[in-house]
Kinemage of the C-alpha trace (Angstrom):
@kinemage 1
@onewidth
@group {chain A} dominant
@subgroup {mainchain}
@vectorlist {calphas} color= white
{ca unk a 1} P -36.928 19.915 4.787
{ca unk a 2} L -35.043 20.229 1.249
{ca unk a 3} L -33.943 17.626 -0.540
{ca unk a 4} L -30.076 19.552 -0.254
{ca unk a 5} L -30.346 18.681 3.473
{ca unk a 6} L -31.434 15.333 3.226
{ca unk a 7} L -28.335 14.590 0.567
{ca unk a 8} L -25.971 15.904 3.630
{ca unk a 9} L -27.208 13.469 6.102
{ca unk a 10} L -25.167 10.982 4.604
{ca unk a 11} L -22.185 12.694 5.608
{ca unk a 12} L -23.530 12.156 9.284
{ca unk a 13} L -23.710 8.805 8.649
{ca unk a 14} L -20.377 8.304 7.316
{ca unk a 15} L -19.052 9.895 10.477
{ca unk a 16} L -21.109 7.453 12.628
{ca unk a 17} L -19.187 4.410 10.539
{ca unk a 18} L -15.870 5.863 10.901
{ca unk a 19} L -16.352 6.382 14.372
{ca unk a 20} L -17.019 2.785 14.962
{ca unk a 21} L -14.260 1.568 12.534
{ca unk a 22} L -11.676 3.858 14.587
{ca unk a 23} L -13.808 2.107 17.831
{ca unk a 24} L -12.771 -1.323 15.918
{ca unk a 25} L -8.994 -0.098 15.705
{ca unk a 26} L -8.608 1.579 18.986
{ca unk a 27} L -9.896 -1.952 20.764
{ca unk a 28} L -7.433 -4.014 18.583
{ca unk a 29} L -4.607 -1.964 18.957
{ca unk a 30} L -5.557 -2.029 22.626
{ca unk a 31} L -5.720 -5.601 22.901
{ca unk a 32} L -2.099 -5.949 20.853
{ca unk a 33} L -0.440 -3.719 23.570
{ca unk a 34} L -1.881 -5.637 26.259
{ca unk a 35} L -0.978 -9.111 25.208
{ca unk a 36} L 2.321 -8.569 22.524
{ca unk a 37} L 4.239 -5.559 23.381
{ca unk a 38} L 6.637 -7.164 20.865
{ca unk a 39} L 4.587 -6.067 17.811
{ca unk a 40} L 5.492 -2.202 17.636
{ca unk a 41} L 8.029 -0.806 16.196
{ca unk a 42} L 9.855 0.920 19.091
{ca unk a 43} L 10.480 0.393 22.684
{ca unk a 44} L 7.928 2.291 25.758
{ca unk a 45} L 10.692 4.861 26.164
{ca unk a 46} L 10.573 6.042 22.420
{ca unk a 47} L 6.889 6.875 22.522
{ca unk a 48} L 5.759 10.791 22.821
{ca unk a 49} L 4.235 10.019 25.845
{ca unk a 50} L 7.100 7.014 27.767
{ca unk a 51} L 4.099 4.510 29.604
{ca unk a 52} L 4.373 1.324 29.277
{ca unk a 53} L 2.076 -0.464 26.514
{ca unk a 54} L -0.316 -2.039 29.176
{ca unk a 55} L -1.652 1.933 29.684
{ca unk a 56} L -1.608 2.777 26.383
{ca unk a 57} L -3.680 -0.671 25.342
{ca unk a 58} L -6.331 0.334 28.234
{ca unk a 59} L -6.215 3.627 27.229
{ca unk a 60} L -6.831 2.758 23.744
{ca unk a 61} L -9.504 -0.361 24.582
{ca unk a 62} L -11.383 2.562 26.754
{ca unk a 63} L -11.430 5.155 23.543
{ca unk a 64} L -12.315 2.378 21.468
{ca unk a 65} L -15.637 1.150 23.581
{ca unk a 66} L -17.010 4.902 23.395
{ca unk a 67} L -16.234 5.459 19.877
{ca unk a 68} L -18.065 2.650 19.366
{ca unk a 69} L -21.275 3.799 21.704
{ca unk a 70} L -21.136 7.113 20.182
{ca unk a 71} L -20.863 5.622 16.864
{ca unk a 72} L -24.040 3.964 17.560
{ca unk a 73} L -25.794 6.617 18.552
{ca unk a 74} L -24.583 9.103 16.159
{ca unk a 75} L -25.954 6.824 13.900
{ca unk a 76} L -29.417 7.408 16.137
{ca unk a 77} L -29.613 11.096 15.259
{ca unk a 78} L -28.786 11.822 19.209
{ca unk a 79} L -27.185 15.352 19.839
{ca unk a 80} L -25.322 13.887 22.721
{ca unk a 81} L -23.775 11.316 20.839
{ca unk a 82} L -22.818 14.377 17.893
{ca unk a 83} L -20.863 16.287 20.839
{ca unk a 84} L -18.958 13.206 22.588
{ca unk a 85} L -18.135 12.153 19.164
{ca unk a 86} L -16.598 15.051 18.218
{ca unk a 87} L -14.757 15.708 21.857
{ca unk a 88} L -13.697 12.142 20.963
{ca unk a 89} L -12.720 12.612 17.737
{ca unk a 90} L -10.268 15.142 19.344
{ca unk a 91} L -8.985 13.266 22.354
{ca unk a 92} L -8.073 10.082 19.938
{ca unk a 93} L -6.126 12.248 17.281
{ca unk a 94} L -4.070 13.353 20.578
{ca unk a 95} L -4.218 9.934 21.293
{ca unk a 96} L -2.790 8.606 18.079
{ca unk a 97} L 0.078 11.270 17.721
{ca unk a 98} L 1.226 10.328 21.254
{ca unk a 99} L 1.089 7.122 20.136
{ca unk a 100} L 2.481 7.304 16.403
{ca unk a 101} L 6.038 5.924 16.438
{ca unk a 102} L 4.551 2.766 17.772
{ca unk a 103} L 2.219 2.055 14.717
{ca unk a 104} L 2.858 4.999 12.443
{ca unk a 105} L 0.127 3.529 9.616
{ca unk a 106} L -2.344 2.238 11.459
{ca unk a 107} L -2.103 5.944 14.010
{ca unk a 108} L -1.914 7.953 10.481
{ca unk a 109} L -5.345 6.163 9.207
{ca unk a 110} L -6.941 6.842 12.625
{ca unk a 111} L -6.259 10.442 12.703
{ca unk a 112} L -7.376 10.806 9.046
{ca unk a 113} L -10.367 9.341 9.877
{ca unk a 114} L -10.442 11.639 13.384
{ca unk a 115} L -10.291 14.587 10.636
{ca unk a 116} L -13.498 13.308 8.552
{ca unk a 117} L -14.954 12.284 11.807
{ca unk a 118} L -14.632 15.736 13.205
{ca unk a 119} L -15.487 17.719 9.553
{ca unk a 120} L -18.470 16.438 8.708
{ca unk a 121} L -20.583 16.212 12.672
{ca unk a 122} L -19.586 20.104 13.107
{ca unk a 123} L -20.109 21.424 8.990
{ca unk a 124} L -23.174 18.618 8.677
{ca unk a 125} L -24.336 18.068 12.261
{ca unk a 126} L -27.547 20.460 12.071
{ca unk a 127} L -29.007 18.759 8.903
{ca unk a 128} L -29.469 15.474 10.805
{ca unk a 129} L -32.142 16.419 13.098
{ca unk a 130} L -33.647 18.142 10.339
{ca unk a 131} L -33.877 14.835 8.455
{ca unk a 132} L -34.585 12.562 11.673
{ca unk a 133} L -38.060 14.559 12.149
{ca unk a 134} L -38.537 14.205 8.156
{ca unk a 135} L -41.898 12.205 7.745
């Protein structure tokens, strides 16, 4: 293994951490939707997608809880956890655009950190089991 794919790894790692700080978000702004519907900006009918918030905070509190496990094991070098992550990745950018006129900052930072998320597991993803292996 070079040293040029051992410097990339760290982009594998940064993925892992922003998938368990967008875990961290999706859970809270789950939890806010379940108990305080009064906290975003518009009402269930102005939404992309008109549920009410009690779907949306279960939907986000389930996104959140596998970000978080995939997080973890992207973190672990696992392949599995590289592919969920990155199907995930996907699903909570949808997510967060269905979602954005409820929380526009807080849905913008999550699907910026979707885009890193998503960049550097598919450009960066190979060099990790290279390094894993590493001696």
């Amino acid at each position: 293994m070079s040293n040029y794919s051992r410097a990339w790894v760290g982009w594998i790692f940064f993925a892992a951490s922003l998938m368990l700080l967008v875990g961290l978000f999706q859970v809270l702004m789950g939890v806010v939707a379940l108990f305080d519907e009064d906290y975003f900006l518009v009402a269930k009918d102005e939404l992309l997608v008109p549920v009410n918030f009690a779907t949306w905070g279960w939907t986000h509190i389930a996104l959140g809880v596998v970000a978080i496990v995939a997080g973890f094991g992207v973190m672990l070098s696992q392949l599995w956890a590289r592919v969920i992550a990155i199907f995930l990745a996907i699903v909570s950018t949808f997510s967060a655009l269905a979602f954005y006129a409820a929380t526009p900052l807080w849905n913008l930072s999550i699907i910026v950190f979707n885009v890193l998320v998503i960049f550097a597991l598919i450009v960066h993803g190979d060099e990790v089991e290279d390094a894993a292996f590493d001696v």
